[in-house]
N, C-alpha and C positions, 0 to 999 in steps of 0.2 A: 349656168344658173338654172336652179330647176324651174320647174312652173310655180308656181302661187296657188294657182286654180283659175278659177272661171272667171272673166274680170265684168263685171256687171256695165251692161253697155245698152241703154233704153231701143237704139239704133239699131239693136243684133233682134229686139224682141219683137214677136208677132203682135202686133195692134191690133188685130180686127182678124175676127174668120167666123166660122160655124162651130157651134159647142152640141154634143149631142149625150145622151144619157139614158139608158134603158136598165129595162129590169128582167128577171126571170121567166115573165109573164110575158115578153115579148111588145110589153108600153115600151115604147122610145119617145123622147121630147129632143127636139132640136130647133134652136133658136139662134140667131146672127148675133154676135155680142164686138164690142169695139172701148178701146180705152181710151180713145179721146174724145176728153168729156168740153173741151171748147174748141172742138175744129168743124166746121162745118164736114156731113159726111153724107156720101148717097147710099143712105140703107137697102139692100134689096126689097125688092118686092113680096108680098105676103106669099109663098110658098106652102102648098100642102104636098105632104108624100105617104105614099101608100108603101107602107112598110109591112103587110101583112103577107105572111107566107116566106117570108126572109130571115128562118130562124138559122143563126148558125154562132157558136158557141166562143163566146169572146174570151182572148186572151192576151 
């Protein structure tokens, strides 16, 4: 039987991590993001990073 494809399985998917997003200029935003919206969660702690002089070219 061939495959189908990809069977959608909430269980297989990442709930929660770090999301990050820069631009050409070298601004990066990274923020902790989480998809459960009624489970109690223990959010990290407010984090600041020095991202300055870390330019290297995304792909």
């Amino acid at each position: 039987k061939r495959d189908e494809g990809w069977k959608l399985n909430r269980t297989n998917y990442y709930q929660e991590g770090w999301l990050a997003t820069g631009n050409v200029r070298g601004i990066v935003g990274v923020t902790f993001t989480t998809s459960h919206c009624k489970k109690a969660v223990d959010f990290p702690l407010r984090t600041n990073y020095n991202l300055r002089g870390h330019r290297s070219e995304a792909t």
